[in-house]
VEXLUMRO-496969 format. One record per residue (C-alpha): residue number from 0; residue in three letters; z, x, y. Coordinates in steps of 0.001 Angstrom, whole numbers, m for minus. Layout:
N
(r NUM ALA (Z X Y))
...
//
This chain:
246
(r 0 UNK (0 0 0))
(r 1 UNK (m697 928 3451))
(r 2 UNK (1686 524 6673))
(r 3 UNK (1497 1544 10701))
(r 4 UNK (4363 2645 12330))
(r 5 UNK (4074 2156 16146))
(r 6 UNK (5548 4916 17764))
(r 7 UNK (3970 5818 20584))
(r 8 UNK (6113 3647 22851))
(r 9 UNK (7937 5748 26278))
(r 10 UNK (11470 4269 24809))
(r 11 UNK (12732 4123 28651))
(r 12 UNK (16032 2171 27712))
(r 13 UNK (17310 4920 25974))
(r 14 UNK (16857 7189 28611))
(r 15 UNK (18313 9697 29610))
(r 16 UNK (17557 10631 25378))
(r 17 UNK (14109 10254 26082))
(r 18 UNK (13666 12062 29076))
(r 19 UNK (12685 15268 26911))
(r 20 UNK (11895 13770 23510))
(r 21 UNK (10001 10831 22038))
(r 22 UNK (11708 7375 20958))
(r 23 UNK (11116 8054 17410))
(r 24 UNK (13077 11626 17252))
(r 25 UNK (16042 9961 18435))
(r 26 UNK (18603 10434 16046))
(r 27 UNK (20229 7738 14724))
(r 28 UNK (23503 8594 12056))
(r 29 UNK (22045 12386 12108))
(r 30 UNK (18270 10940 11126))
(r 31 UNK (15442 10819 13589))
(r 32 UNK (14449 7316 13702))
(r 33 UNK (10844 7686 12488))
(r 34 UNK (12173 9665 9068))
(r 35 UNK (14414 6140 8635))
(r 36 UNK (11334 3770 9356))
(r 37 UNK (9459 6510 6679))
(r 38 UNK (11748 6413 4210))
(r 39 UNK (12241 2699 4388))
(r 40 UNK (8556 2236 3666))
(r 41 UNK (8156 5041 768))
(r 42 UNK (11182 2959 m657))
(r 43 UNK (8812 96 m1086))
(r 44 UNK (6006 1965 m2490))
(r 45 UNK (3749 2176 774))
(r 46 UNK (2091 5460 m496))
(r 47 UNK (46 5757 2891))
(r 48 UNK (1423 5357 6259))
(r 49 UNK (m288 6282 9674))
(r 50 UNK (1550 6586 12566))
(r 51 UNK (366 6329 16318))
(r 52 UNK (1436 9055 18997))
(r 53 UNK (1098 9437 23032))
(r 54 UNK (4556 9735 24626))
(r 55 UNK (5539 13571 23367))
(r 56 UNK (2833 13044 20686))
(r 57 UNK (2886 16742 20162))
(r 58 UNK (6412 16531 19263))
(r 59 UNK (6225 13820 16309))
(r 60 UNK (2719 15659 15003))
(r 61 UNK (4735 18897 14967))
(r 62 UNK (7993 17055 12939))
(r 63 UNK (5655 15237 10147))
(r 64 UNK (3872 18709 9966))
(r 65 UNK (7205 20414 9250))
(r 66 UNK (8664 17828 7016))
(r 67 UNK (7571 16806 3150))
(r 68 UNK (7328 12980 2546))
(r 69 UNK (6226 11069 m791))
(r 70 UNK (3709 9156 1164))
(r 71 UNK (527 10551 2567))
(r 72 UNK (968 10795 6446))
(r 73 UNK (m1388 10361 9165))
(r 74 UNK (m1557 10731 12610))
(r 75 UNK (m3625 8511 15170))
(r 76 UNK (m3932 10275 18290))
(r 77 UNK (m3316 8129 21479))
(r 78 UNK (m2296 11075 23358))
(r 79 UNK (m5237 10356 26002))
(r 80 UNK (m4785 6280 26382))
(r 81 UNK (m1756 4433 25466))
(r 82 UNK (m3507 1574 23641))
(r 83 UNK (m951 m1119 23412))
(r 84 UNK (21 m2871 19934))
(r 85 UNK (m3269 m4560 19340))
(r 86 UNK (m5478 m1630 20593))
(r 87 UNK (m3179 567 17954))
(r 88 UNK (m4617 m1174 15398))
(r 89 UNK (m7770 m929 16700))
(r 90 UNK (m7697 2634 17050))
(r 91 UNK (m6560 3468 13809))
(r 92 UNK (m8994 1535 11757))
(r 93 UNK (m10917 4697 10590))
(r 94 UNK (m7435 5898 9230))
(r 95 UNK (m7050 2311 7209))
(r 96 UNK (m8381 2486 3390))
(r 97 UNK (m10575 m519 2264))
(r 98 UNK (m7020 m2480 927))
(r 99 UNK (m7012 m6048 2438))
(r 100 UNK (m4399 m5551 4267))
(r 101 UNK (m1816 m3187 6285))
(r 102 UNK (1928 m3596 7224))
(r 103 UNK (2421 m2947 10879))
(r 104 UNK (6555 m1261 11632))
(r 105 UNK (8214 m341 14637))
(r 106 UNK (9840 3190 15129))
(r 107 UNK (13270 2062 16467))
(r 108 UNK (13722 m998 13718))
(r 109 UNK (16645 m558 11114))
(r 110 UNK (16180 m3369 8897))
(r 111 UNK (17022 m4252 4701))
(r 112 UNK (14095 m6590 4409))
(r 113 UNK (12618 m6990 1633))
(r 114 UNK (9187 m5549 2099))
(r 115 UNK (7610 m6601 m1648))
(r 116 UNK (8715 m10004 m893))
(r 117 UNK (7009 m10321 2529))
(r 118 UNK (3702 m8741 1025))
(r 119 UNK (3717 m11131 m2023))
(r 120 UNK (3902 m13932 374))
(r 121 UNK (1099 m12752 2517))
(r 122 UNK (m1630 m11916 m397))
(r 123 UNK (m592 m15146 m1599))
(r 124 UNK (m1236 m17330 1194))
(r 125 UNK (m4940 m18220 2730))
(r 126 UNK (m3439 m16820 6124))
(r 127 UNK (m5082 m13221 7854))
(r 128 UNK (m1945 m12508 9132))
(r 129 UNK (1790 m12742 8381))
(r 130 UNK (4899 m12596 10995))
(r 131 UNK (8030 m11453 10379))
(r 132 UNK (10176 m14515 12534))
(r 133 UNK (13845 m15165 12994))
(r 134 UNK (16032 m17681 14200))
(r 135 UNK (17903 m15997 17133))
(r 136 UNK (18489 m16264 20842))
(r 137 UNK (15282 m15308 22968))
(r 138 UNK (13568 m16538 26054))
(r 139 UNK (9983 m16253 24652))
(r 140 UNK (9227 m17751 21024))
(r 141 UNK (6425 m17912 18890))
(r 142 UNK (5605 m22168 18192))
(r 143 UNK (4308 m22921 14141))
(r 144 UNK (2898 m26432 12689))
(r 145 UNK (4295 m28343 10172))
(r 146 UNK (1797 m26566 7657))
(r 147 UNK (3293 m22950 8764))
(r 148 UNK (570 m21838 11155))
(r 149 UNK (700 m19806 14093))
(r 150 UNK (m106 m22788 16886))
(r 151 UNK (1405 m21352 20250))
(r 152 UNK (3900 m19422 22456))
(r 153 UNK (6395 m20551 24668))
(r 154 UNK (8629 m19237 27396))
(r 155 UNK (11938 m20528 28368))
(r 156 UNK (12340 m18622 31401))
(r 157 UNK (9199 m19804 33064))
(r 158 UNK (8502 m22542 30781))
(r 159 UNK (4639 m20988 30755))
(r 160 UNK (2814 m21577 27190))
(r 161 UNK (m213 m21326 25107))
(r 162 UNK (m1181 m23753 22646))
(r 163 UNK (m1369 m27833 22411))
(r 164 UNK (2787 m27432 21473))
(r 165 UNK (3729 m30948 23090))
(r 166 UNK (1393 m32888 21032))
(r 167 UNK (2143 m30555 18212))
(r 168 UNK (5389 m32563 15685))
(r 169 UNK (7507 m30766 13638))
(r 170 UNK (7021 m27870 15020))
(r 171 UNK (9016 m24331 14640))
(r 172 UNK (10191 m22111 16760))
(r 173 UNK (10726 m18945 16249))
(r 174 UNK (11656 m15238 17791))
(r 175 UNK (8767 m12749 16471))
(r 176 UNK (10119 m9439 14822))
(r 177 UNK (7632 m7206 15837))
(r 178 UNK (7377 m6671 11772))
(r 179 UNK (3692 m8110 10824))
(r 180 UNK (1222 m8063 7780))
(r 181 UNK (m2400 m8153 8652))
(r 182 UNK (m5781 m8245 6561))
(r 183 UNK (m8007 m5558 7795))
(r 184 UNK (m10700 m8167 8323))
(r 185 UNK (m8657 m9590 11260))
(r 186 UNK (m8364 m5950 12504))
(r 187 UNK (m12072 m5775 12186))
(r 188 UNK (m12443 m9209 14325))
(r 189 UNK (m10111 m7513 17064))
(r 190 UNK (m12073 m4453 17135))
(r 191 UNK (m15224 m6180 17830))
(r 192 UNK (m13499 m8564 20391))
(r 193 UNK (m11395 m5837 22620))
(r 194 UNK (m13962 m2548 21135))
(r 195 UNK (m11285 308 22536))
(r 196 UNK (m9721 m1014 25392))
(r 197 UNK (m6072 m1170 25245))
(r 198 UNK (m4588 m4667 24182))
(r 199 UNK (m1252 m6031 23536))
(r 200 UNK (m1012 m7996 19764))
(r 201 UNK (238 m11108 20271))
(r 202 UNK (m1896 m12842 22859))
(r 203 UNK (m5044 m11384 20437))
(r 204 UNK (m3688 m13378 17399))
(r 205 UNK (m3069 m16609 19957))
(r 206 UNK (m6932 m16221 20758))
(r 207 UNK (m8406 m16829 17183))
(r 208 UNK (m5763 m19470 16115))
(r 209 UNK (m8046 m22117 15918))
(r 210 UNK (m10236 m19683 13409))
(r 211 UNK (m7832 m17799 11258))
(r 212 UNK (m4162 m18801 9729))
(r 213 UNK (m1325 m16422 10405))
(r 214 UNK (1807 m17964 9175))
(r 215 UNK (4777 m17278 9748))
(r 216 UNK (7423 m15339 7217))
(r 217 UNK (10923 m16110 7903))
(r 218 UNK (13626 m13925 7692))
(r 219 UNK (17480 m14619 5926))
(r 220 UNK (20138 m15069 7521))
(r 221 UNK (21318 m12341 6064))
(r 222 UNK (18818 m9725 6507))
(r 223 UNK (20202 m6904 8061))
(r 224 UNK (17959 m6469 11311))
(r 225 UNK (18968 m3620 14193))
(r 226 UNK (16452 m2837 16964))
(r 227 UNK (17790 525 18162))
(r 228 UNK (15739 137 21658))
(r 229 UNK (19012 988 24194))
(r 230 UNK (22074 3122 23723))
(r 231 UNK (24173 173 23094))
(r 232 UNK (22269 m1154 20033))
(r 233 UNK (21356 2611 18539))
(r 234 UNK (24800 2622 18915))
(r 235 UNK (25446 m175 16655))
(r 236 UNK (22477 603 14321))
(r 237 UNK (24498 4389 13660))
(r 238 UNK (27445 2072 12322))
(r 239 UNK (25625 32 10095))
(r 240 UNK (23970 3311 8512))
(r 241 UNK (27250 4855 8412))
(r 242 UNK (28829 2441 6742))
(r 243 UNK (25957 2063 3507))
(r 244 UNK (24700 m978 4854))
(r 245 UNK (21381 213 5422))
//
């Protein structure tokens, strides 16, 4: 299996940490966040993971060159042009293998999910792409129909939206991961929309909703989920990993 692991972010809430080194070196328990997010995947058999650069690039190139991992590693450069999550993909097509489809992980996510779970309900399902949802606190959620399907987005801040949701019943609403599976067809479809100009994911999957099915993949209460994005929650996430949990 085949994963992305977005980590080309400028991780400016964790500043002053980042002033000097990229998000994904941050330590977290004594373990630089993108070795956790690595290990993670290898655990669930992904055997070939690229991962996008541009802040420090040079600095995460030079770590994976210096380290030994189970899976094969590769590197898409966006050293020159930040290209946003959906122009990531994009980007790093030519790095994809012909498999259907690719998991798609962020760098500063410390999470027990169960990976083989969320891929056996994606190649399952007639959907091109899967999201990893939750039922939490947030002022922007993701909106699915009573059949499961991505229909819109809504804000609760500024009560802006996309999608027919008022005339939509028994809808969901959900808070979006940032976890997402994805057949490489619908990466295809983006390339040929966007070509390589820098684009963020989520309004790109909103676009083609009335074309393709991307369902949503809920999360357990349960599930162990840490974003370690500021001080305050790496903080948090380095107790958890301390204590076995993840």
């Amino acid at each position: 299996m085949q994963a992305i692991i977005l980590a080309a972010g400028f991780g400016t809430r964790l500043r002053p940490l980042t002033d000097h080194t990229p998000k994904a070196l941050v330590k977290c328990a004594g373990k630089c966040m993108i070795d956790h997010a690595i290990a993670y995947l290898e655990s669930y058999g992904f055997d070939r993971i690229i991962i996008n650069v541009h802040h420090f690039g040079e600095q995460i190139i030079e770590h994976i060159n210096n380290h030994h991992y189970k899976a094969e590693i590769l590197i898409s450069d966006e050293r020159a042009e930040l290209k946003d999550t959906g122009g990531a993909l994009v980007a790093a097509l030519p790095l994809m293998n012909e498999e259907d489809s690719i998991l798609i992980f962020n760098t500063d996510v410390i999470t027990d999910l169960d990976l083989q779970e969320l891929a056996s309900a994606h190649e399952s399902s007639d959907s091109s792409a899967t999201l990893i949802v939750q039922e939490r606190e947030s002022t922007r959620k993701l909106v699915f129909n009573a059949e499961n399907h991505l229909n819109g987005w809504y804000n609760y801040k500024t009560e802006e939206s996309i999608g027919d949701i008022e005339n939509a019943p028994n809808s969901s609403f959900f808070a979006f991961s940032g976890i997402h599976m994805i057949d490489r067809s619908l990466v295809e479809r983006f390339a040929e929309m966007y070509g390589d100009k820098p684009f963020p994911m989520i309004p790109a999957y909103l676009s083609c909703i009335n074309e393709v099915n991307i369902q949503a993949y809920k999360a357990g209460k349960d599930t162990v989920w840490l974003e370690t994005g500021s001080q305050e929650r790496l903080k948090d996430a380095e107790e958890w990993v301390k204590n076995g949990r993840c």
